[in-house]
N, C-alpha and C positions, 0 to 999 in steps of 0.2 A: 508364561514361563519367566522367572526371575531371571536377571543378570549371569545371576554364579553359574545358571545351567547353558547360558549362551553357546559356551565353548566347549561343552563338551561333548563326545563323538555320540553320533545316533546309536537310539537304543533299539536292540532287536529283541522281543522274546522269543522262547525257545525249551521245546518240548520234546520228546523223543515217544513214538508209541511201535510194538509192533507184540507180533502172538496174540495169546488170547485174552491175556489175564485184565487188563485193561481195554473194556470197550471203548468204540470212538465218543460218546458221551462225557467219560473223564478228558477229552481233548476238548469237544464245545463246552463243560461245566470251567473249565480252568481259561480257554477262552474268554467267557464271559465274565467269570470272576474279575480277571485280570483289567477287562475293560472296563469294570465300577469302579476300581478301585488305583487305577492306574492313571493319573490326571496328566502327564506326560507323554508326548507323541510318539507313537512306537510302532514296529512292526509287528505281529505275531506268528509264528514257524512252525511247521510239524515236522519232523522228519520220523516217516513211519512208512509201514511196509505195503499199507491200506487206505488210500484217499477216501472211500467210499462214507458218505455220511456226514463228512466235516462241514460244519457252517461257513457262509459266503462270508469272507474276512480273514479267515484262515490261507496261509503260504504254505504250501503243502509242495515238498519234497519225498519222492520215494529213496526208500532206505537206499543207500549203495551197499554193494557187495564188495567188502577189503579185506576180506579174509580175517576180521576181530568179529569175535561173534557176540552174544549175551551181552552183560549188562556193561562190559569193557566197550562196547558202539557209542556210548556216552562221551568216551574221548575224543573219539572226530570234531569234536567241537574246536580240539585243541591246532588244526589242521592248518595251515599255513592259508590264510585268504580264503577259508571255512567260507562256502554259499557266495564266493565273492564280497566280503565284508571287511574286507582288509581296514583294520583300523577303526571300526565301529566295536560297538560293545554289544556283547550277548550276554541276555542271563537267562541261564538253563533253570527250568522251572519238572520237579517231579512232578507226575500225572496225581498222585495221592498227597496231593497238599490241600488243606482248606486256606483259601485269603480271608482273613478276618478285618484288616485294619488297611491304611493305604502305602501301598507300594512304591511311593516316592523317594520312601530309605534308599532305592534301588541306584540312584543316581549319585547316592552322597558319598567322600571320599574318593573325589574324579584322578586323586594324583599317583592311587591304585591300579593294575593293569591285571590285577585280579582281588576279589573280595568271594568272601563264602563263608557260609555257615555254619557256629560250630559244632562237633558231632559232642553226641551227649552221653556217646555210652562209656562205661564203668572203665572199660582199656583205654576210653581216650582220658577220662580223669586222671587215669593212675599213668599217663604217657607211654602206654604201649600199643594203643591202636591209633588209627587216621585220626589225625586234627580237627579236618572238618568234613563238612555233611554237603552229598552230592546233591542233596534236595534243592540247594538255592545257591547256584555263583553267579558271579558274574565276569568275563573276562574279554580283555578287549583283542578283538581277534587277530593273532600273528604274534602275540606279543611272547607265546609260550608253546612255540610250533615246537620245540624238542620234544615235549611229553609224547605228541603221537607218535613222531619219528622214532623216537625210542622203541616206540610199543610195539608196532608195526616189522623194526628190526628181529625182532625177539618174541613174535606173540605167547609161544606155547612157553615158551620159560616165564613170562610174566603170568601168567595162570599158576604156573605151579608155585612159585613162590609167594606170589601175594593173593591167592584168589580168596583167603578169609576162611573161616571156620565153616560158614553157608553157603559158599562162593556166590554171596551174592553182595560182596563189598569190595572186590579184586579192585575198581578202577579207584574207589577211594583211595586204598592202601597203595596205589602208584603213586597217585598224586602225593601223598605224604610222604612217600620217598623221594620224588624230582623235585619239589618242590622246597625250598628249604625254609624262607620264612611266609608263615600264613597272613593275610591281613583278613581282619573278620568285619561283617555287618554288624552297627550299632547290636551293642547289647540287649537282648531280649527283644529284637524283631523276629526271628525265625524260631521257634521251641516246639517241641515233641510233643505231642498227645498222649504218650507213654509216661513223661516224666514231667510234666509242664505243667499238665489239666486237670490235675486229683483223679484222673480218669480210670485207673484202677482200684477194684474192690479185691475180697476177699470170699473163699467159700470155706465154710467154718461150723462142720457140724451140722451140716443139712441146708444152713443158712447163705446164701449169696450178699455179700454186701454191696457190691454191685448195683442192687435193684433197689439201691438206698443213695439217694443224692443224684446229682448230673456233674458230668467234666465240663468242666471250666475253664477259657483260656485266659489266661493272665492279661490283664487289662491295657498293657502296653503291646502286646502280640501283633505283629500283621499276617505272617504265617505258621500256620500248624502242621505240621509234615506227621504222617502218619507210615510210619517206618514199618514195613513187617504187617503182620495182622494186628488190628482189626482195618479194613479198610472204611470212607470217609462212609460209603451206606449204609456198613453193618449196624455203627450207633447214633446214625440219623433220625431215628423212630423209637428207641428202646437200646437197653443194654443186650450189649452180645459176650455171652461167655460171662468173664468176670471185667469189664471193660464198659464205665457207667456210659447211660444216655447221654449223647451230646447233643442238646436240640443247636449252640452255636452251628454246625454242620447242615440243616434244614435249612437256618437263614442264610448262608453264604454260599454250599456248594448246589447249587442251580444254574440252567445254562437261561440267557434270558427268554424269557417268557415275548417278548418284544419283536425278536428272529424270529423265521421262520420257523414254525413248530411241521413236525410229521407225527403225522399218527398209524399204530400200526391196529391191524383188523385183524381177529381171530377168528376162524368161520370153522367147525366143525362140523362135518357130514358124511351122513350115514346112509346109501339106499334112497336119493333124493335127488337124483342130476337135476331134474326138469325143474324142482324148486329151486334149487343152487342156484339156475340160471337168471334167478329174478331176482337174489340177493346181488349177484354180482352185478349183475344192472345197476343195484341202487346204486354200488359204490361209480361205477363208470357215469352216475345219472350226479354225483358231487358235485357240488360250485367251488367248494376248495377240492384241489386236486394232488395234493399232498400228504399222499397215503400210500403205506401198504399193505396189501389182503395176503394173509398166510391161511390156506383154506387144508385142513387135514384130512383127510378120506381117512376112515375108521375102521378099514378094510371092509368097505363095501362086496357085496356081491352084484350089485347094479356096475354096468357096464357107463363109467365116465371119460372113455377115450374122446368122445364128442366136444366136454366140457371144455377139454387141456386145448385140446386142435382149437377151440370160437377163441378162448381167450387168450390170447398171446400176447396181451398188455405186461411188459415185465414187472409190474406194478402186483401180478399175482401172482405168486408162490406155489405152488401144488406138493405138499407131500402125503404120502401115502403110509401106512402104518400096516407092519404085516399082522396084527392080531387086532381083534377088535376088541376096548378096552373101556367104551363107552366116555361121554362126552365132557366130562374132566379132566379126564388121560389123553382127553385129544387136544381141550383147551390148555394146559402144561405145556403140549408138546409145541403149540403156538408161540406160547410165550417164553418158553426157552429157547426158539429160531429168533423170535425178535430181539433179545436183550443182548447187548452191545453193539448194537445197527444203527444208532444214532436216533432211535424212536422218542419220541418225548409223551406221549399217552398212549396206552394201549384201549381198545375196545372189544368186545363178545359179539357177537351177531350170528345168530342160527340159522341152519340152511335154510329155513323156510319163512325168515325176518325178513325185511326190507329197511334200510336209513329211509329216512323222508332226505330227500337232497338237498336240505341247507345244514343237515345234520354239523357236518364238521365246520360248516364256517360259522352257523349260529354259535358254535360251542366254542371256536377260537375268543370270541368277542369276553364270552363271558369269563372262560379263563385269565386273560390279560385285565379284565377291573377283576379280579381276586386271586392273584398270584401266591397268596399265602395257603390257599388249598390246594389237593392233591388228590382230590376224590369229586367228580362232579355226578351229580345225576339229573337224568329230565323223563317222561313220560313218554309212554307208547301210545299205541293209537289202532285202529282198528279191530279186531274181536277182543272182548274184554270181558273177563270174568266176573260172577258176579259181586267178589268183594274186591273189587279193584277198588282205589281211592288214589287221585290225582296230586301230581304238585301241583298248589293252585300259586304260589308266588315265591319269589326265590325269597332263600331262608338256608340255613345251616342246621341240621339233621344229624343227630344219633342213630345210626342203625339199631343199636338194642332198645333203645327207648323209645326211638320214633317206628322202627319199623316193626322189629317183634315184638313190642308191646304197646304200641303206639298204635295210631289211625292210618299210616301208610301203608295201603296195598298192592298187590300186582305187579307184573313184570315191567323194569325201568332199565334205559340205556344209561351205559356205566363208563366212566372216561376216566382211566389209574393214570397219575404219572408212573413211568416207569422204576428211577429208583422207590416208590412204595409198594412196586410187586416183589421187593429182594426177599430173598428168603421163606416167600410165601407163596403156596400153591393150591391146588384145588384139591379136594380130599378123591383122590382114586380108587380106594373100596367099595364107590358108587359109580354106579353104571347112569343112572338117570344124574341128576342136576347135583341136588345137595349142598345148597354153596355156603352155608348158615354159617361154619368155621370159617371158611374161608372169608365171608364179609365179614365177622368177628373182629378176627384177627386184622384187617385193615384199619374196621372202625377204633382201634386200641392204640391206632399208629396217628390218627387225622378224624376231622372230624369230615362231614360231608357236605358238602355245596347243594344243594338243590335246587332249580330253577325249571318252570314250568314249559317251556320246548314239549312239542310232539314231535320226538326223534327217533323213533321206531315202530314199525307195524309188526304186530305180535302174530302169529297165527299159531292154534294150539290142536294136533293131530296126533292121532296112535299112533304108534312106532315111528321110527327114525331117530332122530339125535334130539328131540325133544322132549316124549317119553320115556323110550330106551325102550321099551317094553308095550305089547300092546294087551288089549282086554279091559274088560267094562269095571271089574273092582277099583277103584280108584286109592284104597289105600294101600301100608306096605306091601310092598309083595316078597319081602324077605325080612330073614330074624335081625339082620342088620340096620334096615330100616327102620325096623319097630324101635330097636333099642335107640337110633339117633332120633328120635320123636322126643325122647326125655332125655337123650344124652345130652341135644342142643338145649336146654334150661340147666344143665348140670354145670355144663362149661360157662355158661352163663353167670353162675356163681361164684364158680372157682376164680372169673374174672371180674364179678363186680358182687360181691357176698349180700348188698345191702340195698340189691334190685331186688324189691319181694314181689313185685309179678314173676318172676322167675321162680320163685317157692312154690306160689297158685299155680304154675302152666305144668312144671313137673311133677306137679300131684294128680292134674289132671291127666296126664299123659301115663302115667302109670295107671290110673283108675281104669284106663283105656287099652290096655295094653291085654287083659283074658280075653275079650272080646276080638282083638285085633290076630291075635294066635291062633283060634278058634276059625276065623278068615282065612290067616292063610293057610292052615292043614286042610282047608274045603276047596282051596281054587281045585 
């Protein structure tokens, strides 16, 4: 630390999380952010309504109840001796900020007793709305204890008057009225993603221009605040809506790979306790122990009161689904319990798989030397089909090239980071597996890791959550199926036009498709 920073008061960061809309993830991703980029000794704070999930490092305060509710709880900051910090400086940091550059600006202008960032929208240019933006202040605590007091006197009148067109900039529009003159952070550290990044396109006659170019942050940027939709994972893989891909997002909003990672387990089952019982072994049989099994019963008619009663590890999850919807619709429903739980990869495992138990610590190893994927896979082991084909040495893998047209076969364990499952699910029109789009669509986002681990025993049996369906015919067994036989080469297309093994598989699959009819009107 220089001289100039000797004397000035300790810095704290400072985050606020509660509801739903932000999972604890956006608390460890800004966490860590903050710790790359932050060369300065600081503290880091939560005040949120849900400790559960936050990374070791993290100051974790439960929210207080003071009668200010919504996005006005942001001014307790302003609280006379706030956390007992009297005289130390806070800077309140939004959960949907990307840090791009270093945070250091954070400390400059010490003769400040408040600094923030300016707000960008069209009422603030034209000086009719807030000055500046809640995304990024800093203020040294006690020095501006009226603003709560104020608030607190009067809450419900301060809603009605300044709560904003969306009430969701009331505390801004306070601060712009108690406050009378602003001081701001260096010019062009803190800028919008909306208006900053070229990050908006256009749709124009059928055409998206969105899905032409990527956002951009200005070369001087440290932070990117993403105001409103879209949030920082919508354009972490692709454009959403009319709002380009931002791959800067990929490289900066990550929590460290270095922490503790958790992984969460998706076990669907169907009519299967007694196998269940050896899956969940494997996971209790772990050398890392930093997991959680979300295991969905698929509205079995097998009697699993046995299972809930052995395992009372809170480690697993049990929920029950009252229709049976088959094992995509059960796998969704996993991975919609998991997201916002603070998981950092998710994995698949069928009632009647087993991990090999170095499964997750083999696989931590190899994550941390290749942080810049997001998709791992490794090999199964025990009954194998006869076109199976092996990872023989880690390598980086196309699904569409390597796997549906390529030499790899057979069933492999599969390790998502969690922000690359956003927006993406398993197709539920299929009762049995089907997962062709849905690894598609991953592969479109990341490429895939592949290393050779025997990290799953496969075992392949009629009915239950495997087949879905039992009986010796082995192809479609419905008009849906037949059609996704040549649908998955069609979308193949529509997403890479100039794979012509996809031209050969979907002609073949259609050649095939009287015969396949003719099958199924005979079951």
């Amino acid at each position: 630390m220089n001289s100039s920073k000797k004397n000035t008061p300790k810095l704290n960061i400072l985050c606020y999380r509660w509801g739903t809309k932000y999972g604890v993830e956006y608390v460890n991703t800004l966490f860590a952010m903050v710790r790359r980029h932050l060369s300065i000794e600081h503290t880091f704070h939560c005040i949120t309504d849900c400790t559960e999930g936050l990374q070791d490092g993290i100051v974790a305060h439960l929210l207080p109840v003071t009668g200010v509710t919504g996005i006005w709880q942001k001014l307790m900051t302003f609280q006379d001796n706030f956390l007992g910090l009297q005289g130390q400086w806070v800077v309140s940091l939004d959960l949907d900020i990307v840090v791009v550059g270093s945070l250091d600006f954070l400390v400059e202008q010490p003769e400040h007793d408040f600094l923030i960032a300016r707000n960008w929208s069209k009422d603030a240019k034209a000086g009719t709305g807030a000055r500046g933006s809640g995304s990024v202040y800093r203020l040294k605590v006690g020095s501006h204890a009226f603003i709560w007091e104020k608030l607190i006197k009067n809450f419900d009148g301060a809603v009605n008057r300044y709560h904003g067109k969306n009430r969701d900039v009331g505390e801004q529009n306070w601060l712009n009225a108690h406050i009378e003159k602003f001081h701001y952070f260096s010019e062009g550290k803190v800028v919008s993603f909306k208006r900053h990044c070229h990050a908006k396109g256009h749709k124009f006659l059928g055409i998206n221009t969105a899905k032409i170019g990527k956002a951009v942050p200005p070369v001087e940027a440290a932070v990117v605040s993403f105001h409103g939709d879209p949030l920082p994972p919508d354009v972490m893989y692709s454009h959403y809506g009319v709002w380009r891909h931002a791959p800067f997002v990929k490289q900066n909003w990550r929590p460290s790979r270095n922490e503790l990672l958790h992984f969460g387990i998706v076990i669907p089952t169907y009519n299967r306790p007694d196998d269940l019982r050896e899956a969940l072994e494997s996971l209790l049989a772990q050398s890392y122990p930093h997991w959680v099994a979300v295991i969905v019963n698929d509205a079995s008619t097998a009697d699993y009161s046995g299972i809930e009663k052995s395992y009372t590890d809170d480690r697993f999850i049990f929920i029950s689904k009252d229709h049976n919807g088959g094992i995509n619709a059960a796998r969704n429903v996993g991975i919609d319990y998991l997201t916002g739980r603070g998981i950092d990869f998710v994995s698949f495992l069928d009632d009647d798989d087993i991990f090999a138990p170095d499964f997750l610590e083999n696989s931590i190893s190899v994550i941390r030397q290749h942080p810049e994927y997001d998709w791992f896979m490794s090999n199964n082991y025990g009954e194998r089909k006869t076109s199976q084909r092996d990872i023989e040495s880690i390598k980086v893998i196309d699904w569409i090239d390597d796997y549906i047209y390529g030499k790899l076969r057979g069933d492999k364990a599969h390790l998502f980071a969690m922000p690359l499952l956003s927006g993406i699910r398993l197709d539920e029109r299929f009762r049995a597996s089907n997962r062709w789009r849905f690894f598609i669509d991953l592969n479109e986002r990341t490429p895939i890791l592949a290393y050779p681990n025997a990290s799953i025993r496969k075992r392949y049996q009629d009915g239950g959550i495997t087949k879905g369906v039992k009986g010796k015919y082995k192809g479609p067994k419905t008009m849906l199926e037949i059609r996704s036989r040549f649908e998955k080469h069609a979308y193949v297309i529509s997403r890479r036009p100039f794979t012509f093994s996809a031209y050969k598989y979907l002609l073949l699959e259609l050649l095939k498709t009287p015969k396949r009819l003719v099958m199924l009107f005979m079951q």
